[in-house]
N, C-alpha and C positions, 0 to 999 in steps of 0.2 A: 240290224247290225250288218254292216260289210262288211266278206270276208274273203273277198276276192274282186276284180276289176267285174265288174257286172253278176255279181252273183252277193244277195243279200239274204241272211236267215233272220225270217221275221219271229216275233214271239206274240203267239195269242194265249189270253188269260182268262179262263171261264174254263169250270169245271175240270179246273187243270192249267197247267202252262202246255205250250206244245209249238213247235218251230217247224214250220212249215220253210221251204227256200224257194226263191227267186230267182230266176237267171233270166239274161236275154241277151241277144246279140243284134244286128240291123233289122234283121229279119224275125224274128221270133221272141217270143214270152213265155217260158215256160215257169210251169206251179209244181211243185213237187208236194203232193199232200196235200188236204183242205180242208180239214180240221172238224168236228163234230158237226153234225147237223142243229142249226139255229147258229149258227156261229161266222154265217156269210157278211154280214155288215161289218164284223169284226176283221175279217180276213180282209175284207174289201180294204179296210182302212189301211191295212200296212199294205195292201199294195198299192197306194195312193203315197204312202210314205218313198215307196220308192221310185216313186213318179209314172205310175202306170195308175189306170182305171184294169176291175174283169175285163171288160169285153178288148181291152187290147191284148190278152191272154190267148196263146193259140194252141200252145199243146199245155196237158195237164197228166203228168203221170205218177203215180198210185205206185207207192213202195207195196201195198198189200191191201186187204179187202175189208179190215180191221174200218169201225165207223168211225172213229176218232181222223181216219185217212180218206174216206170216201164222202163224207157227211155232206159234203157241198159240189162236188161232180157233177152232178146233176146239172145243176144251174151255170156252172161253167159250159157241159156239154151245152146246152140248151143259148148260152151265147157267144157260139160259133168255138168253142176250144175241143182239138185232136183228142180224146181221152187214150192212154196208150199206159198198159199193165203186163205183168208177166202172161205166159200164153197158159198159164197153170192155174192162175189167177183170176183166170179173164171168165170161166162158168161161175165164178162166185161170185163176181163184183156184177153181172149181168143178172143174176138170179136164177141162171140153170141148174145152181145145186147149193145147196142151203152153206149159209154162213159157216166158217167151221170152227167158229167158238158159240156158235147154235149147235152144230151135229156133237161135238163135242159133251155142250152141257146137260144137251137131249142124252144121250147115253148112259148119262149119271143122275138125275135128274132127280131121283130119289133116297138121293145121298147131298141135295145141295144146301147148303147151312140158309138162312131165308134172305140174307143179302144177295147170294149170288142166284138164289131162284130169282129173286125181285128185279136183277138184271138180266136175268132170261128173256123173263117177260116181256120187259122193256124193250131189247132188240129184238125178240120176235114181232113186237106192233110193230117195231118202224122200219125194220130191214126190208118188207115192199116197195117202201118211198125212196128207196137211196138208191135202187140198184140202178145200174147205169151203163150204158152200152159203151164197149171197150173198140175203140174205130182202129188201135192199129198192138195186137196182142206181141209182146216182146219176146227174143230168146236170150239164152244167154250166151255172152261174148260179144251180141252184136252193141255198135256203134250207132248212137242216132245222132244224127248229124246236124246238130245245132251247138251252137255255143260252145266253139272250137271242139267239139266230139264227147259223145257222152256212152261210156261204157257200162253196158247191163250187168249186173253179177248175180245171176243167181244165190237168194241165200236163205233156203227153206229151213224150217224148223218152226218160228214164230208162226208160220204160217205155211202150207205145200208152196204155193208160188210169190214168195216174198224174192224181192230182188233189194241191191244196192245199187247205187249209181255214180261210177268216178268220173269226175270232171278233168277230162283230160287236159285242158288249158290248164288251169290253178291247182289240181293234184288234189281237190277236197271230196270226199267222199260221203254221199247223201246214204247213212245208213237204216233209216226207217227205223223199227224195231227189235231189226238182228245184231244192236248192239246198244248199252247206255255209258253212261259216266256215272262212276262213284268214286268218292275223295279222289278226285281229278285223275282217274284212269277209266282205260274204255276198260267194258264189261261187256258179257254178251245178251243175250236175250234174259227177261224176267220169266225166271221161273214159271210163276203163278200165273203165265198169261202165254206158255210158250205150248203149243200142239206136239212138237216131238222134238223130245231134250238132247235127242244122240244128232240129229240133223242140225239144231241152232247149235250146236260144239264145235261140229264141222264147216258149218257158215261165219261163224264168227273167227275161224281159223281163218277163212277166203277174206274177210274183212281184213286179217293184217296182216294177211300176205300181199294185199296190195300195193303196202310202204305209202300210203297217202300222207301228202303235208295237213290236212288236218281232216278231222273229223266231225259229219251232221247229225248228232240223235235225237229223232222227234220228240222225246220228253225231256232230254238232259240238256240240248245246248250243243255247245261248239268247243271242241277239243281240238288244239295243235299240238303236234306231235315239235 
């Protein structure tokens, strides 16, 4: 789906829907997000939609360290793409310090009802495999300078180093997981999946104080204001 002059939010469907975005400019290919691990053919495919192969992918950056966002990093790093994350973010998604919806569920672990032990499990086998080296660790404020300027926003709560990222060309705002849509308004972080609720309050407050003409959330889709 276009939603700006070179910037398209794709939607993949498996074990979930989830929109990953597209941008690029002469010079660059950026991936925002990359969806569950096993889910790279799938991804491949919309970005073939929008007239690219991976490997013409150059930078790839990670709203947060969440596997539904990292799951395919790997294979991008690995053909030739920048990986670039908050600098908060950057010991987790690397694997210097455990998942933190691992240390989280480790902490409670004997209070967890048996689906969410059973997703414990789960991301503790595979969190080895995914982690991935972060080549250029982000702050917040700065500008990365492709695709007419791309502003970092820190927006911790769902995660310590979750950021957003406003496209400063078209005004659209890639918010990862620090915010959703319900009955067609933005919302902020899901409870049930958010590390600290008084921090995704006040990130979700940064989200709209930005005045963005529209809005990206990785599970919801694409909201204009």
């Amino acid at each position: 789906m276009k939603i700006a002059k070179n910037v398209e939010m794709m939607e993949i469907k498996a074990q979930g829907t989830y929109y990953p975005v597209l941008a690029w400019d002469d010079e660059d290919v950026l991936l925002f997000d990359t969806g569950l691990p096993g889910q790279f053919e799938l991804i491949k495919e919309e970005i073939g939609k929008c007239g690219f192969s991976p490997e013409q992918v150059t930078k790839v950056i990670l709203t947060h360290q969440d596997v539904d966002h990292i799951g395919n990093a790997k294979i991008f790093r690995d053909l030739g793409a920048e990986i670039m994350a908050h600098e908060t973010e950057t010991p987790f998604i690397q694997g210097d310090s455990p998942l933190t919806k691992l240390a989280d569920m480790e902490a409670h672990i004997d209070k967890l009802p048996p689906e969410r032990l059973g997703f414990y499990k789960m991301l503790k086998a595979a969190a080895p495999g995914l982690y991935v080296h972060v080549d250029r660790p982000l702050k917040d404020g700065e500008i990365i300078p492709a695709c007419g300027g791309i502003k970092v926003i820190h927006t911790p709560g769902h995660t310590p180093g979750h950021i957003a990222l406003l496209l400063l060309e078209s005004g659209i705002l890639i918010c990862g997981d620090a915010a959703n849509i319900a009955d067609c308004e933005l919302c902020g972080s899901n409870p049930m999946h958010t590390h600290d609720a008084s921090d995704a309050e006040r990130s979700f407050g940064r989200i709209i104080s930005t005045g963005a003409r529209g809005y990206v959330c990785y599970h919801g889709g694409y909201l204009a204001e």
